[in-house]
N, C-alpha and C positions, 0 to 999 in steps of 0.2 A: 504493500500500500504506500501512497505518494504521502512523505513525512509533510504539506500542508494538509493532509485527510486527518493525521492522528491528533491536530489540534486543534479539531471540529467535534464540536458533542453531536449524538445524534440529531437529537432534538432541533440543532443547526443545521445541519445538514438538510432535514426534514423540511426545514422554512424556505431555505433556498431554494428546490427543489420545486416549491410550490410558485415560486416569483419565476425560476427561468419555464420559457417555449421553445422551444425548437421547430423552426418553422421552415417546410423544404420551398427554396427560391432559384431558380434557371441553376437546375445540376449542382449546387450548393447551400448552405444552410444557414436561416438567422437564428440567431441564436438572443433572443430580445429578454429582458430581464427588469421585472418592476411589478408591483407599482413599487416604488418609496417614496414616503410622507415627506414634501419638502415645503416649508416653509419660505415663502417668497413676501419679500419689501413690495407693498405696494402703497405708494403716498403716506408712508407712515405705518401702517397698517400688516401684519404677519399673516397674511393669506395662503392654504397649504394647497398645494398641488401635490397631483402624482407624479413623479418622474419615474419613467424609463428609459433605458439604452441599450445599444445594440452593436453586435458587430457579422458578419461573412465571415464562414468558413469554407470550406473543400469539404471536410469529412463531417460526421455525425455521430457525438459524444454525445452519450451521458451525463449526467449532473456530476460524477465520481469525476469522470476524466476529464471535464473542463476546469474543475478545482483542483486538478492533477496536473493540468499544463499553464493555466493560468502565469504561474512565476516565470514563464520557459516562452512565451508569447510576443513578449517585449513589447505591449502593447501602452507604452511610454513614447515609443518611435512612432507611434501612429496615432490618430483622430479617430472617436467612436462619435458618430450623430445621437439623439438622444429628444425624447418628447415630453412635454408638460404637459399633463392633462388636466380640469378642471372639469368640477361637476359630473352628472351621470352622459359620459362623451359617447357613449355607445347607444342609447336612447330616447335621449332627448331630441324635442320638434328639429329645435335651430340649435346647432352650434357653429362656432366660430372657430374659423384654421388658418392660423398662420405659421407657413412654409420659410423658415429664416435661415437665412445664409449667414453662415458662421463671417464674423468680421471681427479679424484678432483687433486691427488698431480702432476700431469704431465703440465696438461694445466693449472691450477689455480698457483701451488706453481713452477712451474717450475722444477720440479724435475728429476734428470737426471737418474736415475733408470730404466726411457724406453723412448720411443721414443714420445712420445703421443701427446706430445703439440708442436712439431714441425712437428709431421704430419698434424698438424691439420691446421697451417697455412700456410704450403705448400699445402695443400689441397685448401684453399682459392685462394690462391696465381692460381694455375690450371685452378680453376675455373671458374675467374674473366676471366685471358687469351684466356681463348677457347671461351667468349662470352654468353654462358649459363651454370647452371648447378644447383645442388642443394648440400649442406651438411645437413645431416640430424645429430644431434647432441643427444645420444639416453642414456636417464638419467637411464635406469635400468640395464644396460647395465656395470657395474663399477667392473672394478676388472676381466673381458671377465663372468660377472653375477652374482658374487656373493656377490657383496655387499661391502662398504667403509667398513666394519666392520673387515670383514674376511679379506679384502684386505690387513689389516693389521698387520694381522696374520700371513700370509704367506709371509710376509716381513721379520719377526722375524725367519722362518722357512728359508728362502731364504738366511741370515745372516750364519747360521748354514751349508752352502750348498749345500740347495736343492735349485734345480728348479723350475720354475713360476710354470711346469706342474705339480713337482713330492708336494711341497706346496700345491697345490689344494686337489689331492688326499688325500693327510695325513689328510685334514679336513675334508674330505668326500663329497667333488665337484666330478665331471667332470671335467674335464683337460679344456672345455671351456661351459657353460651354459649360453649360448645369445641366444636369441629368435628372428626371423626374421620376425615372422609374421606379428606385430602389422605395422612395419615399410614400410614392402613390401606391405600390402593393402592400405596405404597412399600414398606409392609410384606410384600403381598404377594408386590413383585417381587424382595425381598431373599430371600424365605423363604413355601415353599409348603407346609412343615411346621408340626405341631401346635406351639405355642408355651406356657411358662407367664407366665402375667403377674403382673408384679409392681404391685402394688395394693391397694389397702384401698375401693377402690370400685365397686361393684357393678353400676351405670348404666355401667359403662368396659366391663365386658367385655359387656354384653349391647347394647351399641351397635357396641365391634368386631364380636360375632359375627354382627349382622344384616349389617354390609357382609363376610361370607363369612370371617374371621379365627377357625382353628378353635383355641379353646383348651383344651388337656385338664386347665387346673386354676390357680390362683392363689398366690399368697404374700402374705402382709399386709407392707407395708412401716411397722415404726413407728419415727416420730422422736422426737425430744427433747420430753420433756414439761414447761413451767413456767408459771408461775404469767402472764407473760405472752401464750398461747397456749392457752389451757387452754377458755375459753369458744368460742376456733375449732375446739377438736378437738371440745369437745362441741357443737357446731352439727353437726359433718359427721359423727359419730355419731347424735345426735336426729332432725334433720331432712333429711340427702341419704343417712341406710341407711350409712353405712361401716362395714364389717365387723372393726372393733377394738373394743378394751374399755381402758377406764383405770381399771387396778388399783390398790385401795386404798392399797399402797405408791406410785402418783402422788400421789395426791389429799394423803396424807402431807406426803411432800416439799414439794408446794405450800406447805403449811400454814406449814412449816416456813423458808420462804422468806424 
């Protein structure tokens, strides 16, 4: 037996057991793991969600042998996506879904270059309010796919004055390279109900709807508007269709910066 097995009681073991799925997806397996009670800051306020998360494998373990390889995984070198759920998210009439791409300097560093970490807790914020919903928080997803790496490439490139889109191409992206798949078949299995989605992007919901995710309607999510981020929100208004407007009282404030 794997010496992290003999520093688990049963009764451990037993719990875990009950929180992991094992779910077979295109010739490989998720492996999703939750709920857990997570207590989330909302305007003051200790609001609990469920979290779960998840990662792909090749083979298909057992509860014994994924606590068996777990330490041997290295899975510090890598990114697992992960979803908040609020409310009864499986049953309820309306809930609300927002599909967030992980944004290390936005939501971690705070960075005012885009909007991203102020979507994401007015996303919450939504959420919590309407009574159900989920955030689905999507780690490969960085940079609209290409990577912390590059992402900061075309930072330097965006310094210069280009664009979030025209930055992409010069490095040899797609203007946006996020994958819907993995997220929309989970979605599926958490919730077989009509969903509303939380988004300002238009290409998001007609990419979920093709892989069968029925949406009866949207919400615009808008964030912080300045003088730093201002030519990324009008990129993804001019050029990828977002369905917001920056009202003259922005453009003001900018000025006014």
């Amino acid at each position: 037996m794997d010496s992290s097995l003999l520093q688990l009681k049963l009764e451990d073991i037993k719990l875990l057991a009950k929180k992991l799925k094992v779910i077979p997806y295109k010739k490989r397996y998720i492996y999703l793991f939750g709920p857990v009670e997570l207590p989330v800051s909302l305007n003051g306020e200790s609001i609990f969600f469920r979290w779960y998360t998840w990662f792909i494998h090749g083979e298909m373990w057992s509860l014994t042998k994924v606590l068996g390889k777990l330490p041997n995984l290295s899975q510090h070198e890598f990114q697992q996506s992960s979803v908040l759920i609020y409310g009864d998210f499986e049953n309820s009439e309306r809930a609300k879904v927002r599909l967030h791409s992980i944004c290390h300097t936005g939501d971690i560093f705070g960075s005012e270059k885009c909007d991203c970490g102020t979507q994401l807790h007015l996303s919450l914020q939504k959420i919590y309010e309407s009574g159900s919903g989920a955030l689905f928080y999507l780690s490969n997803h960085e940079g609209r796919g290409i990577g912390l790496f590059s992402k900061s490439m075309t930072y330097v490139l965006q310094q210069e004055g280009y664009s979030t889109v025209e930055a992409n191409l010069l490095l040899g992206y797609k203007e946006d390279c996020r994958n819907y798949e993995e997220v929309s078949f989970l979605l599926q299995k958490l919730r077989k109900k009509p969903i509303i989605l939380l988004t300002n992007n238009p290409d998001k919901i007609i990419n979920l709807r093709k892989r069968g995710i029925i949406i009866e309607g949207f919400e615009n999510v808008i964030g912080d508007v300045n003088k730093y981020n201002i030519k990324y929100l009008e990129t993804k208004i001019n050029d990828m269709n977002h369905s917001f407007k920056l009202v003259k009282e922005d453009e003001e404030c900018i000025q006014d910066q």
